[in-house]
KEVO-272599 format. One record per residue: x, y, z of N, C-alpha, C in turn; residue number from 0. Coordinates in nm, 3 decimals, always signed. Each point is the difference from the previous one (the first is absolute). Layout:
N
+---------+---------+---------+---------+---------+---------+---------+---------+---------+-----+
:    n.px :    n.py :    n.pz :   ca.px :   ca.py :   ca.pz :    c.px :    c.py :    c.pz :   n :
+---------+---------+---------+---------+---------+---------+---------+---------+---------+-----+
:       X :       Y :       Z :       X :       Y :       Z :       X :       Y :       Z : NUM :
...
+---------+---------+---------+---------+---------+---------+---------+---------+---------+-----+
This chain:
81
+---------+---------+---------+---------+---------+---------+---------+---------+---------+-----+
:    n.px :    n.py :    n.pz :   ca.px :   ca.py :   ca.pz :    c.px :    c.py :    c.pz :   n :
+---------+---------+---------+---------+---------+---------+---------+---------+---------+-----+
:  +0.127 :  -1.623 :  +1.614 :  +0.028 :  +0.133 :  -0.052 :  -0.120 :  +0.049 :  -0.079 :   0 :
:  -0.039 :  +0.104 :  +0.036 :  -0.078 :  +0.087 :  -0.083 :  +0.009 :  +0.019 :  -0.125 :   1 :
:  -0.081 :  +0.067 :  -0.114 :  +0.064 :  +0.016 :  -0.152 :  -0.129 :  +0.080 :  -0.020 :   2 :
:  +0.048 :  +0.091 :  -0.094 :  -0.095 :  +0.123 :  -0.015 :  +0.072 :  +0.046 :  -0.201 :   3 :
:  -0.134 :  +0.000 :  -0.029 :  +0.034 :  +0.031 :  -0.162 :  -0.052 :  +0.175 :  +0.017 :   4 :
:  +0.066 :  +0.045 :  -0.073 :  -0.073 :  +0.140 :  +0.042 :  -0.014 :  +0.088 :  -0.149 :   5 :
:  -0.077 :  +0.040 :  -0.078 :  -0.085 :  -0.003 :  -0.109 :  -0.013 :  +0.169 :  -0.031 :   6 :
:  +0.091 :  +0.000 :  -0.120 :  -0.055 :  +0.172 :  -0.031 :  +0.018 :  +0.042 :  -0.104 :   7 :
:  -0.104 :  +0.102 :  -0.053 :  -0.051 :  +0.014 :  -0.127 :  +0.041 :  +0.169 :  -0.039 :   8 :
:  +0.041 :  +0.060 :  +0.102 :  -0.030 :  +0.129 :  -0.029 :  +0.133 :  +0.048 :  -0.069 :   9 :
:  +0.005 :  +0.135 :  -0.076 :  +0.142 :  +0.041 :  +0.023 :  +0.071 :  +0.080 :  +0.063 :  10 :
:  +0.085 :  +0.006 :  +0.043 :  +0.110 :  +0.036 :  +0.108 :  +0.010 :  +0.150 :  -0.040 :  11 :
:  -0.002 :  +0.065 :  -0.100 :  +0.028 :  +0.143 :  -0.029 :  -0.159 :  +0.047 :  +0.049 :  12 :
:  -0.080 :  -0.035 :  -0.023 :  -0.138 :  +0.052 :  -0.006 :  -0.038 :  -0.007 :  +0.164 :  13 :
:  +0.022 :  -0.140 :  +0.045 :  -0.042 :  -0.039 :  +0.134 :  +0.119 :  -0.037 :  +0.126 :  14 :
:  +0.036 :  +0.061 :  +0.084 :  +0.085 :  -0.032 :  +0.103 :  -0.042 :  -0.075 :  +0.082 :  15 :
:  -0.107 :  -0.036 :  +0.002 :  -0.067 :  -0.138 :  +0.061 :  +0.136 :  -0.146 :  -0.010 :  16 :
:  +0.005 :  +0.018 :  -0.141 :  +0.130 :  -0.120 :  -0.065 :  +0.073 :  -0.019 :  +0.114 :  17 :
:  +0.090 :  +0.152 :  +0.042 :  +0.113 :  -0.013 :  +0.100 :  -0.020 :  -0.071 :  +0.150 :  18 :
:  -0.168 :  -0.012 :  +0.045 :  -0.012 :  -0.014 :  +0.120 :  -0.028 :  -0.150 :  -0.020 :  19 :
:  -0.013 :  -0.071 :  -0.119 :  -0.056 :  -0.120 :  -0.052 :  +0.137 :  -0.093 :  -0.018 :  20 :
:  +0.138 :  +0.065 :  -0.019 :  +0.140 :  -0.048 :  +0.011 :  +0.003 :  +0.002 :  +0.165 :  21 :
:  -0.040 :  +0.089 :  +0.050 :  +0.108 :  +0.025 :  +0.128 :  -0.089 :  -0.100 :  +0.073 :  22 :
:  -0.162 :  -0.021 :  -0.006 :  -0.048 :  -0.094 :  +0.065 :  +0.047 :  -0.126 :  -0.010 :  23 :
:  +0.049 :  -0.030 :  -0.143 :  +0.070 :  -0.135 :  -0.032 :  +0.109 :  -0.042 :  +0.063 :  24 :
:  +0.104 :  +0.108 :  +0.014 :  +0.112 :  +0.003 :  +0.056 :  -0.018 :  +0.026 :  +0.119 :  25 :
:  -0.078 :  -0.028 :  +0.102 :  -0.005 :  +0.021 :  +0.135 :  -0.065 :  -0.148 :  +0.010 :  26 :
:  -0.091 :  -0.030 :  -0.045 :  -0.046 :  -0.149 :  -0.016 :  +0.082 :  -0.101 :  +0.029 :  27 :
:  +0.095 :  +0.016 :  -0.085 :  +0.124 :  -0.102 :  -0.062 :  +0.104 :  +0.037 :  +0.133 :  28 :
:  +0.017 :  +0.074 :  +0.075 :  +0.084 :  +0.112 :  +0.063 :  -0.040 :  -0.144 :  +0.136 :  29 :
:  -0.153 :  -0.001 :  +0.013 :  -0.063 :  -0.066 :  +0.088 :  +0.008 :  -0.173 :  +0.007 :  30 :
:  +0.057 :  -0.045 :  -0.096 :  +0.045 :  -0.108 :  -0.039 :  -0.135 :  -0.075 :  -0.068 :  31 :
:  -0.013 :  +0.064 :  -0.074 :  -0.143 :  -0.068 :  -0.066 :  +0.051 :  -0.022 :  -0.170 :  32 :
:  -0.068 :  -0.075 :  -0.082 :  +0.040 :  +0.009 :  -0.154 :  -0.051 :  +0.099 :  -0.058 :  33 :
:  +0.058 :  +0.082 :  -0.074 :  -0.067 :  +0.097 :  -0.011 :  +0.033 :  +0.025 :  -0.169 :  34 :
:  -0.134 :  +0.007 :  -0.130 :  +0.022 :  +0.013 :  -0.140 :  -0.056 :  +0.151 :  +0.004 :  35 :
:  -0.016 :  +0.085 :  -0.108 :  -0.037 :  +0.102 :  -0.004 :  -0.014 :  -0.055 :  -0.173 :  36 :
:  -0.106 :  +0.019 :  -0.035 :  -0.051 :  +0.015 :  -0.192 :  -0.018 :  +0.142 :  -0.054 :  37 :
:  +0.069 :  -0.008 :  -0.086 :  -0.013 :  +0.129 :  -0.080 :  -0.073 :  -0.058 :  -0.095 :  38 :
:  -0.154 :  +0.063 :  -0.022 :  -0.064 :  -0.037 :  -0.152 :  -0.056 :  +0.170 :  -0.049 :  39 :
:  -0.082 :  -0.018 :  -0.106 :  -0.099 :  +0.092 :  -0.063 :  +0.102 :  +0.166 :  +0.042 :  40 :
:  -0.052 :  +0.103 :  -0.005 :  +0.109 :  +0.124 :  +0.042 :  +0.141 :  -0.012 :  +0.053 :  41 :
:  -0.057 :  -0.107 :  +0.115 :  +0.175 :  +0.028 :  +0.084 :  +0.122 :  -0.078 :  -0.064 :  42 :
:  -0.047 :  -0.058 :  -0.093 :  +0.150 :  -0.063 :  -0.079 :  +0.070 :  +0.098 :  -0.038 :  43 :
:  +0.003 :  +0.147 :  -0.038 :  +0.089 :  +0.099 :  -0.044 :  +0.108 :  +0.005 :  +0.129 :  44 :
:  -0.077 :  -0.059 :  +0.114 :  +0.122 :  +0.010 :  +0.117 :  +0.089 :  -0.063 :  +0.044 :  45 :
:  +0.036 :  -0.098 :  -0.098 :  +0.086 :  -0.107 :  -0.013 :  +0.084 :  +0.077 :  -0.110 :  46 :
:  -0.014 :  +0.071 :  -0.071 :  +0.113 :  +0.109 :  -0.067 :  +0.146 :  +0.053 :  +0.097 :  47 :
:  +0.073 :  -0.018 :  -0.079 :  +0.088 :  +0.071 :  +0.052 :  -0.015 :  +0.130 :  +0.032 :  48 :
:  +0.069 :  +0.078 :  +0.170 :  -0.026 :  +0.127 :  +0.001 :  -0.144 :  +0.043 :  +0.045 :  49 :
:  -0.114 :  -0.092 :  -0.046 :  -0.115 :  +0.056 :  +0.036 :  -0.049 :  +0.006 :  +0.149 :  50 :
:  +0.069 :  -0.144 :  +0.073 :  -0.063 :  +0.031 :  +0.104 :  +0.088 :  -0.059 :  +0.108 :  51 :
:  +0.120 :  +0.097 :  +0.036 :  +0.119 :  -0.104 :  +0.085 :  -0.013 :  -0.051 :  +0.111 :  52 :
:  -0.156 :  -0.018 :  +0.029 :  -0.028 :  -0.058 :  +0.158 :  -0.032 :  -0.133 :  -0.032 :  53 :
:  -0.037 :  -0.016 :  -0.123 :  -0.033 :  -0.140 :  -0.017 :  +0.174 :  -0.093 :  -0.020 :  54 :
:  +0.089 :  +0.046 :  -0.009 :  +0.113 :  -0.024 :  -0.021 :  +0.057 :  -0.028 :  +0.074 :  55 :
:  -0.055 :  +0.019 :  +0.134 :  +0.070 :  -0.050 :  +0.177 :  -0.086 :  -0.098 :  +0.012 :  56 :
:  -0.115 :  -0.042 :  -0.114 :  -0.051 :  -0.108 :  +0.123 :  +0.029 :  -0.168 :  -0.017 :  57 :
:  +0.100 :  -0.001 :  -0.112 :  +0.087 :  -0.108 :  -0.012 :  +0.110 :  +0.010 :  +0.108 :  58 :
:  +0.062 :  +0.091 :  +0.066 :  +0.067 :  -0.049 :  +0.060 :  -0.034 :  -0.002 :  +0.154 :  59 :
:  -0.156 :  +0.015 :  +0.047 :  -0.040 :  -0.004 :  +0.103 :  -0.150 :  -0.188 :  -0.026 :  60 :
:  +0.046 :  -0.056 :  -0.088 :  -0.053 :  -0.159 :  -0.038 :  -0.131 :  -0.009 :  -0.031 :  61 :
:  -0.022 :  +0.177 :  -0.095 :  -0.122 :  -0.023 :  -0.068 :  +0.016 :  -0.050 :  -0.177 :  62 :
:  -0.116 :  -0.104 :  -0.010 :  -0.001 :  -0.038 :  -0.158 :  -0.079 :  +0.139 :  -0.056 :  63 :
:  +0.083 :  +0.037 :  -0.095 :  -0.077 :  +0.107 :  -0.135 :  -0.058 :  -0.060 :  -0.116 :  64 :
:  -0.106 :  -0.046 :  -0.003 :  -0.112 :  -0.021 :  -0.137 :  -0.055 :  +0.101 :  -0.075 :  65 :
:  +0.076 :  -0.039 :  -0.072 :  -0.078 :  +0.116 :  -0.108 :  -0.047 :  -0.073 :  -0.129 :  66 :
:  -0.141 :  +0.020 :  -0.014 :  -0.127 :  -0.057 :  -0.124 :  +0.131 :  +0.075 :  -0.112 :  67 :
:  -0.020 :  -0.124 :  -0.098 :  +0.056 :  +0.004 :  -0.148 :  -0.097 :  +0.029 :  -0.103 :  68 :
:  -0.137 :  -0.065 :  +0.032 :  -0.130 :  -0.014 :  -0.089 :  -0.053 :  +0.182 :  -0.042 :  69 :
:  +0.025 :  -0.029 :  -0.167 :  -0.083 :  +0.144 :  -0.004 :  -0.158 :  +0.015 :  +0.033 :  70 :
:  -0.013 :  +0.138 :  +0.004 :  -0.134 :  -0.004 :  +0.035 :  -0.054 :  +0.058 :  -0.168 :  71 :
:  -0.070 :  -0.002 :  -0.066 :  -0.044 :  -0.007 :  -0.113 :  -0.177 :  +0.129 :  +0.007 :  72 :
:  +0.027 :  +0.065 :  -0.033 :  -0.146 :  +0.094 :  +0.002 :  -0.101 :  -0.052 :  -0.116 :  73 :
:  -0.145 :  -0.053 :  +0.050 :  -0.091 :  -0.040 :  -0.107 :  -0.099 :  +0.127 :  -0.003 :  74 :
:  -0.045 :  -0.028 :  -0.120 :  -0.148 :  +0.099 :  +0.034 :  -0.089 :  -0.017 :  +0.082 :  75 :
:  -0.073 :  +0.106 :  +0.088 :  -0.079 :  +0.026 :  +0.038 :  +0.106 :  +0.065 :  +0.161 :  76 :
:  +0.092 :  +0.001 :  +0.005 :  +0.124 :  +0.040 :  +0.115 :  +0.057 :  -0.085 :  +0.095 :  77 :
:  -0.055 :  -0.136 :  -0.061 :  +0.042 :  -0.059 :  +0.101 :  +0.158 :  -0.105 :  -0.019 :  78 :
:  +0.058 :  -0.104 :  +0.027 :  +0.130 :  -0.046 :  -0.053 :  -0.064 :  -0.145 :  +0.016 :  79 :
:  +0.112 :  -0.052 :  -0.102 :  -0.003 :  -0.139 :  +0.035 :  +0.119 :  -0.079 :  -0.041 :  80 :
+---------+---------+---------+---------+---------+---------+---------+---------+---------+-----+
């Protein structure tokens, strides 16, 4: 079996990219492959309730939802660490 982690940073209100980044997951998994999807950096707001109800079908089509816990912390000069 196949297995595919699939990695995204952006957020879902700003970027509709997100939606095609679920549905790729869920067609993956659809295909009988393992299929994770990570929510880190922006796209964790889409693990909110309400924010983004496509990500909400893809538990019941046998995708894992990761979503980063780690804050991201702003240092000087603009960058994070």
């Amino acid at each position: 079996m196949k297995q595919f982690l699939l990695i995204e940073t952006r957020d879902p209100i700003e970027h509709r990219d997100v939606e095609r980044v679920a549905q790729l997951a869920a067609g993956l998994s659809d295909a009988g492959s393992e299929t994770a999807l990570f929510l880190t950096e922006n796209a964790v707001i889409a693990a909110r309730p309400g924010v983004a109800p496509f990500l909400e079908a893809l538990a019941g089509r046998g995708v894992a939802l990761w979503v980063d816990d780690t804050p991201t912390i702003a240092v000087a000069g603009g960058g994070t660490g």
